[in-house]
N, C-alpha and C positions, 0 to 999 in steps of 0.2 A: 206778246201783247194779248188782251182780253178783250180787242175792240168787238163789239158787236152782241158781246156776249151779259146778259140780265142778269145781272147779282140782286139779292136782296137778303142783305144785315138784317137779323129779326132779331131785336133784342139784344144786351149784352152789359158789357163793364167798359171801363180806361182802355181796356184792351186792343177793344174792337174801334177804336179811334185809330189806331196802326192800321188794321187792317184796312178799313177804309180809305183812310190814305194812298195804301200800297197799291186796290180795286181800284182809283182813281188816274192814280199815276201810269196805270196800266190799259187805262183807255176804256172800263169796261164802263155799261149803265149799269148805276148803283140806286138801287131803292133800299131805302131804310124806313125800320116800323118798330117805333119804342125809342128814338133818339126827340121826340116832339120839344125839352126842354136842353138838347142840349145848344151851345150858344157859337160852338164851334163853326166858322165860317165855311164848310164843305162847297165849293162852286160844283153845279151842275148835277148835284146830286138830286132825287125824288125824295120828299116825307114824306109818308102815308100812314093811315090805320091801318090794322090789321085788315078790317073788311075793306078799307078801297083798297087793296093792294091786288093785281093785275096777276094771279096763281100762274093764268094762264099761257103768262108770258117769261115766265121764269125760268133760265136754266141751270140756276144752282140759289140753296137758301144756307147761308150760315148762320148756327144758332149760337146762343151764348158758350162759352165755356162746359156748363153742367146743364146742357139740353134741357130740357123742360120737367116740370115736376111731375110725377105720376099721375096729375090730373089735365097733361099738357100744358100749365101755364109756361110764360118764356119770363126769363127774369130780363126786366126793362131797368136798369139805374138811371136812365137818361128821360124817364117817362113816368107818369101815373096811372097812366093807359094800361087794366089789364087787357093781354095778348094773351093767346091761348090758342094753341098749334092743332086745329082738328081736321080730321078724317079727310072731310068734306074738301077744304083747303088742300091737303096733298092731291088728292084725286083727279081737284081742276091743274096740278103742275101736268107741263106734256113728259112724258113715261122716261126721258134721258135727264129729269130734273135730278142731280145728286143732291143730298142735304148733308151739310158737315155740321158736327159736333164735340164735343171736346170726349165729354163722354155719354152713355144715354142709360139706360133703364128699359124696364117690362115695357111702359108704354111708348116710347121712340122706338123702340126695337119693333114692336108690334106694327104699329103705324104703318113704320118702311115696310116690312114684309110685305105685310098684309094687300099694300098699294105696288109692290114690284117696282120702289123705288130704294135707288144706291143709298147708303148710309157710310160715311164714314167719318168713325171715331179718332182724332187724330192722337186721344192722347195712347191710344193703340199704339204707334207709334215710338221705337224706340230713339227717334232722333226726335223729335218733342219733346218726349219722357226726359230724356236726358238733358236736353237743354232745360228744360221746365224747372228740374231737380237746383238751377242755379239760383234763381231769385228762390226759392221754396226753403232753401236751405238758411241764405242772409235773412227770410221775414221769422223764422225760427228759429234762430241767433236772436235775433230783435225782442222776440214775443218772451224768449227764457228770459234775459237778461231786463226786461219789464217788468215782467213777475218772479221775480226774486232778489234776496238778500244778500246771496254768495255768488261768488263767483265762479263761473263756468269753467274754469282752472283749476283744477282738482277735486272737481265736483265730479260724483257719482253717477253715468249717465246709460242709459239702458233704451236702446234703439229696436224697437220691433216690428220687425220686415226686415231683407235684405236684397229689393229690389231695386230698381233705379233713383228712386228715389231715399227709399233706405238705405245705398251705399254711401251715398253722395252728403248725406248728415251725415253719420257714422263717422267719417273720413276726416268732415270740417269740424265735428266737436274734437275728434282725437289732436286734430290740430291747434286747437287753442287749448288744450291742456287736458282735454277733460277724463278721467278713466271710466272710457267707454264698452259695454259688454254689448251684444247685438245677438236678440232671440231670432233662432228660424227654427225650419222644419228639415231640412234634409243636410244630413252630415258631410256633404262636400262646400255650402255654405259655411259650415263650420269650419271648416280646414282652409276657405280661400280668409276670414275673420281674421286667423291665429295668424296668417302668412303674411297679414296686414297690419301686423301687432297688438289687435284687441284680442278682447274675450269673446268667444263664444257659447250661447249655447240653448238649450232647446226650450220650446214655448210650451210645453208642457211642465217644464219646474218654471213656472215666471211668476208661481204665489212665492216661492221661498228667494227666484231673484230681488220680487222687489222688499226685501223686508230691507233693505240698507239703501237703497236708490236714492238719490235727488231727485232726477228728470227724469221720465218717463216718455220717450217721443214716441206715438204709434203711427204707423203707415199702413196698415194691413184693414183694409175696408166690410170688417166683419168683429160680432163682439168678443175682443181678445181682452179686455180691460177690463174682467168681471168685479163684480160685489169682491168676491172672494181674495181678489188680487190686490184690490184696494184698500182691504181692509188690514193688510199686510203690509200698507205702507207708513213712510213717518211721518208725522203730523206737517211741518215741511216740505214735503213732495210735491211736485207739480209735474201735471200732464199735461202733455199737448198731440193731438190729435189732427195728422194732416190728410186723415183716411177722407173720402170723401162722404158727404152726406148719409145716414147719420153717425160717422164715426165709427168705431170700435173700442168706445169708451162706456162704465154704465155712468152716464154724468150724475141719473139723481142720485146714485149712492156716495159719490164724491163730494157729492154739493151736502149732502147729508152727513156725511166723514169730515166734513171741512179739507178737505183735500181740493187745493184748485186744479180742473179740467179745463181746457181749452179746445173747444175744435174752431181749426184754422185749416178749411181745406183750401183756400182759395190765396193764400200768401200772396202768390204771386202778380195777379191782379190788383194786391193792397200796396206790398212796398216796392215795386217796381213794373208797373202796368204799361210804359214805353218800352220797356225790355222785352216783359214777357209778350206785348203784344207784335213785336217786329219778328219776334222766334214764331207765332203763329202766323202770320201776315206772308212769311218767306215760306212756308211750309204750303199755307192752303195756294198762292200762286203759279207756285210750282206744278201743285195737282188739277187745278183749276186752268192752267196752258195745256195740258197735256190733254187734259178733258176738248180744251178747243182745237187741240191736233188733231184729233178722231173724228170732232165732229165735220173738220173740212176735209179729210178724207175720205167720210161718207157721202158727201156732197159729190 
């Protein structure tokens, strides 16, 4: 149980409706800031603004999914209210405040430091990662079979990354028919690819993979998707892009090539936000008890 214990939701998606839930069922006080529109009946919960929100009484803040933008803004879907996560604000939390995040950047990272407060990213995590990887795969399924004319059944399909999230496509396109090849970097990726029955192979030839491609799915959160790559591909081709923010696609040269790009990092928030958000809800409670075991041990 979380009795006793201050949460406050700062911002978020469908997601974070799980999770609040979970924070409730668990007995903790829950303040929320960026929910002001939503219509959902939460009993016993706080709304607040950003500025009437009580820092100083805080012992843990969850932030959206993709933590705040490099100017600290928080993304609010349930709000018009811009929020925006400053200095000032961490400093009044008391020093045991952790703040969890799905992922963060230069300025969350900074922030935490720099205040000698906890940060934890959970999609650090490989058992998030991997569950994550479930709904992220079916909104990807979803997203090809929207934007295009053929079928993903003997379509040509080229998966770059082979992390937990790029196993986990890779695996489900192979399974609906598709002839799938999967770029990496280090040649025992290659060798677990082949043991798996696709192709492998290196993302240094992916100008000459994609001259025959259909799909193009990237995972890998840096630009892999150059001008040069795209211009290599058929007029037919379609990318998708589940890297996070901004991608690892060059979109204007695609959109310029007539080539459709898609970045869709957030799938899972779109076509299953009850799912993905109980796979978070289980995960931050877990961490977020253990957090309140320590602290009555201290005591």
């Amino acid at each position: 149980m979380l009795t006793n214990m201050h949460i406050a939701v700062i911002g978020g998606d469908a997601r974070h409706l799980e999770i609040i839930r979970k924070l409730i069922e668990l007995d903790s006080k829950v303040s929320l800031v960026g929910f002001d529109l939503l219509n959902s009946g939460f009993i016993g919960v706080e709304r607040s603004s950003v500025n009437e929100l009580k820092f100083n009484e805080i012992d843990a803040i969850i932030l959206p999914v993709g933590g705040t933008s490099l100017e600290g803004e928080v993304m609010t879907t349930f709000s018009k209210e811009k929020v925006v996560l400053t200095e000032e604000q961490i400093k009044r939390t008391p020093s045991s405040c952790t703040i969890y995040s799905g992922i963060s950047n230069d300025y969350l990272d900074s922030l935490t430091k720099k205040n000698n407060r906890k940060l934890v990213k959970l999609f650090d995590r490989d058992d998030v990662a991997i569950y994550n990887s479930i709904p992220t795969v079916e909104g990807t399924i979803m997203v090809v079979i929207q934007n295009t004319d053929f079928t993903i059944h003997h379509s040509k399909v080229a998966v770059l990354g082979f992390g937990r999230t790029g196993m986990s496509v890779a695996r489900a396109f192979q399974g609906l028919g598709a002839k799938v090849r999967v770029g990496v970097r280090r040649p025992e990726h290659i060798a677990r690819i082949v043991e798996m029955g696709m192709d492998g192979f290196y993302l240094q030839d992916l100008e000459k993979q994609a001259q025959d491609i259909d799909v193009c799915i990237n995972t890998i959160p840096h630009l892999i998707v150059t001008s040069k790559v795209i211009s290599k591909m058929q007029s037919h081709a379609i990318v998708v892009d589940l890297a996070s923010k901004p991608g690892g696609t060059d979109f204007r040269y695609a959109e310029k090539r007539g080539i459709k790009a898609i970045l869709a990092p957030s799938l899972p928030g779109i076509v299953a936000p009850k799912t993905a958000g109980t796979i978070l809800a289980n995960v931050l409670t877990e961490l977020l008890e253990k957090d309140a075991e320590k602290r009555k041990e201290k005591e």
